[in-house]
TIPADO-241534 format. One record per residue (C-alpha): residue number from 1; x negated, y, z. Coordinates in Angstrom, 3 decimals, padded with zeros to 6 digits. Each point is the difference from the previous one (the first is absolute). Layout:
// TIPADO-241534
num NUM	px X	py Y	pz Z
...
***
This chain:
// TIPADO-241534
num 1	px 006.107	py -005.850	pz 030.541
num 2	px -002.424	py -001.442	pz -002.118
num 3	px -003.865	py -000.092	pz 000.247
num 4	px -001.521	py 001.541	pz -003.175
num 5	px -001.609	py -002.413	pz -001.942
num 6	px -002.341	py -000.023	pz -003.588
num 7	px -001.243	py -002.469	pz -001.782
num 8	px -003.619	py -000.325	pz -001.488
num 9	px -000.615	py -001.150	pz -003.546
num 10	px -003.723	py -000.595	pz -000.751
num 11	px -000.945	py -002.623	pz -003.658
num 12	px 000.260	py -003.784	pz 001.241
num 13	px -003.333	py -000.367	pz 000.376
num 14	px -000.425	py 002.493	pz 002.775
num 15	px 001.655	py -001.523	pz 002.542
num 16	px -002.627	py -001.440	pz 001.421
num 17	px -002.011	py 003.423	pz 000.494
num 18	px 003.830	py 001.744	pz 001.229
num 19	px 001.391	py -003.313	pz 002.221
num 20	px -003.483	py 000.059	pz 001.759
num 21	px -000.169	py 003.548	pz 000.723
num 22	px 003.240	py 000.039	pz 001.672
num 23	px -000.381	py -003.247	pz 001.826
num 24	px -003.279	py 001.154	pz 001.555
num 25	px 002.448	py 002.656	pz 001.774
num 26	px 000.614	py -003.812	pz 002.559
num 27	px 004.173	py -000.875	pz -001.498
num 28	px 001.422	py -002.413	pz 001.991
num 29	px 003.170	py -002.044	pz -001.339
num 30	px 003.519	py 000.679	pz -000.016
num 31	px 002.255	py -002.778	pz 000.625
num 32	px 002.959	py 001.863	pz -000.380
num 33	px -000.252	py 001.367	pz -003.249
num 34	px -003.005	py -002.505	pz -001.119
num 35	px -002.355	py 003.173	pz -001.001
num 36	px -002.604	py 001.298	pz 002.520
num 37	px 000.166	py 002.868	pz 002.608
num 38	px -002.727	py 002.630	pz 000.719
num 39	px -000.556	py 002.932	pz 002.790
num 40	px -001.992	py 002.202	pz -000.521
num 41	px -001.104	py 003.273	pz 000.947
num 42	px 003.490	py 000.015	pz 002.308
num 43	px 002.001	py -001.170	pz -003.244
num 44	px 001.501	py -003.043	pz -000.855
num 45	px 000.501	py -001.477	pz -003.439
num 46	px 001.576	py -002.943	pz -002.092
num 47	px -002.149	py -001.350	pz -002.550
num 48	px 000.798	py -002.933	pz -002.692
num 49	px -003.464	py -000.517	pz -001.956
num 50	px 001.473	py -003.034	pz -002.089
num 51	px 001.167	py 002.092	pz -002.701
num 52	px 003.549	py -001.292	pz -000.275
num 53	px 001.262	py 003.245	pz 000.034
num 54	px -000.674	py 000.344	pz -003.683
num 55	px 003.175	py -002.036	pz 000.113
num 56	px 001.900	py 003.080	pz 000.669
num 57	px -001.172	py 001.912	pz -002.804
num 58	px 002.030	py 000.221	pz -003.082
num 59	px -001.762	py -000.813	pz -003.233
num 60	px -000.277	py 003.659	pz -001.367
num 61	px -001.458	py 000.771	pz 003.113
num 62	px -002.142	py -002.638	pz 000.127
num 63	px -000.932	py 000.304	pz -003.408
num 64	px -000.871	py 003.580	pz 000.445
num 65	px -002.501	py -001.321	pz 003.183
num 66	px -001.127	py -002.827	pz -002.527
num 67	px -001.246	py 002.479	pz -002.644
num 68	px -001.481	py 002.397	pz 002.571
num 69	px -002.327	py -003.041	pz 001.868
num 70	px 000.602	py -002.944	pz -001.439
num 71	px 001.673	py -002.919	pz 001.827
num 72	px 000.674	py 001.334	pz 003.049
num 73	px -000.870	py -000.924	pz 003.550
num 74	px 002.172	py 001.683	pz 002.986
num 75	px -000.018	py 000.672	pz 003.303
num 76	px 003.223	py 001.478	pz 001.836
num 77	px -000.204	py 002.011	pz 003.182
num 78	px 002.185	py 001.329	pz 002.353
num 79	px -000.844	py 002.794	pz 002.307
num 80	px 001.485	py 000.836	pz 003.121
num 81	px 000.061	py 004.042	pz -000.566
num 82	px -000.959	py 002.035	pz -003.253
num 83	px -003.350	py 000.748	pz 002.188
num 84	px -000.756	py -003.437	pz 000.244
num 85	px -000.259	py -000.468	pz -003.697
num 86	px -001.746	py 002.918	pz -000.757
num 87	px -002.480	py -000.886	pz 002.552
num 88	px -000.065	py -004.028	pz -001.373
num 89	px -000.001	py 001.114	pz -003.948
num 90	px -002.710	py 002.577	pz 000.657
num 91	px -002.289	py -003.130	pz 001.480
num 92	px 001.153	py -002.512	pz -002.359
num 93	px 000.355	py 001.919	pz -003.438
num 94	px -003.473	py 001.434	pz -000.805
num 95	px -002.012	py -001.530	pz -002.499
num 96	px 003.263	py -002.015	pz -000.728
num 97	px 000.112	py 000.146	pz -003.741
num 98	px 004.252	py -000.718	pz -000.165
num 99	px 003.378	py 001.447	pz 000.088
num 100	px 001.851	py 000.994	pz 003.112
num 101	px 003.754	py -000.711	pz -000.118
num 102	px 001.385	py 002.064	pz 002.657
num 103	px 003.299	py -001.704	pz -000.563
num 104	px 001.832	py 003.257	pz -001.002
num 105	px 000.223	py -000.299	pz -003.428
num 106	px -003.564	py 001.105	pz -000.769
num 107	px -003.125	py -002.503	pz -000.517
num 108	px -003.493	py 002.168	pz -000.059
num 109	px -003.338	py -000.540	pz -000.830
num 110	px -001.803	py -000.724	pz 003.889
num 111	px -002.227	py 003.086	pz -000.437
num 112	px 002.747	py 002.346	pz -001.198
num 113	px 002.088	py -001.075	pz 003.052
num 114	px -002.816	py 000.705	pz 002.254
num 115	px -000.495	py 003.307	pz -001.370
num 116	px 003.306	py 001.017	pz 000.349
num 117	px -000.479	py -000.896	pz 003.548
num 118	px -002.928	py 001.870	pz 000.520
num 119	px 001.427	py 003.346	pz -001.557
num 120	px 003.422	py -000.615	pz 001.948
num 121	px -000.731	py -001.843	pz 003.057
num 122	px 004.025	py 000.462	pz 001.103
num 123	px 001.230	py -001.997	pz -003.082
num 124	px 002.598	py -001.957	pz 000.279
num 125	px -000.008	py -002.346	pz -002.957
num 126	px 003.672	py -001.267	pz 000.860
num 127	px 001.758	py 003.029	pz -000.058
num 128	px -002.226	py 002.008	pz -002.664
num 129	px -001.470	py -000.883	pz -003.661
num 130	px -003.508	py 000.921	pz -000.905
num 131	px 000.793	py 001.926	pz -002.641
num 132	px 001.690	py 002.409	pz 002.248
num 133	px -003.460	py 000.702	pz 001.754
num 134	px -001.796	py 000.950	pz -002.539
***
């Protein structure tokens, strides 16, 4: 099975502020995939902070990202359990003015998404939309 994994959209020009953060967390490389690894808290994670992903994106998509933030910046991260990215997101995201794509077909605003976990700290952004918690 797959880890989960999100991505995190903040404007270009924020990646210094977002990169920084999340290296100050000690990454150390990957030379298997060419990203960076990171334990934490008894979780491990993938990280690629060069923003290629955006490759992936098709251009609706990325245009919707683009008119939301500007040219984007991302970082893609994958989480050994659900727990571990709730626990990673909830240190990395606040303050983070950006979009969290949890790579389920929905793309949020970074606050929203944190919200959502606040009010349901079981959700499981794979398997169930936001609008359905409302």
């Amino acid at each position: 099975m797959s880890w989960p994994s999100v991505i995190i959209l903040v404007a270009a020009e924020q990646r210094p502020s977002l990169e920084g953060r999340i290296r100050a967390f000690g990454l150390v490389p990957d030379p298997v995939t060419g990203g960076e690894r990171l334990h934490r808290h008894d979780y491990a994670y993938c990280l690629d902070l060069s923003g290629g992903i955006l490759a992936d994106y098709e251009p609706d998509e990325l245009g919707q990202v683009t008119s939301s933030i500007g040219e984007p910046y991302a970082v893609y991260v994958s989480c050994q359990s659900l727990d571990a990215a709730r626990a990673f997101l909830r240190e990395v995201l606040p303050g983070v003015d950006g979009l969290v794509d949890t790579n389920h077909f929905e793309i949020l605003p970074t606050s929203a998404f944190l919200t959502l976990m606040g009010r349901h700290p079981d959700w499981d952004w794979r398997r169930r939309p936001s609008t359905d918690l409302r």
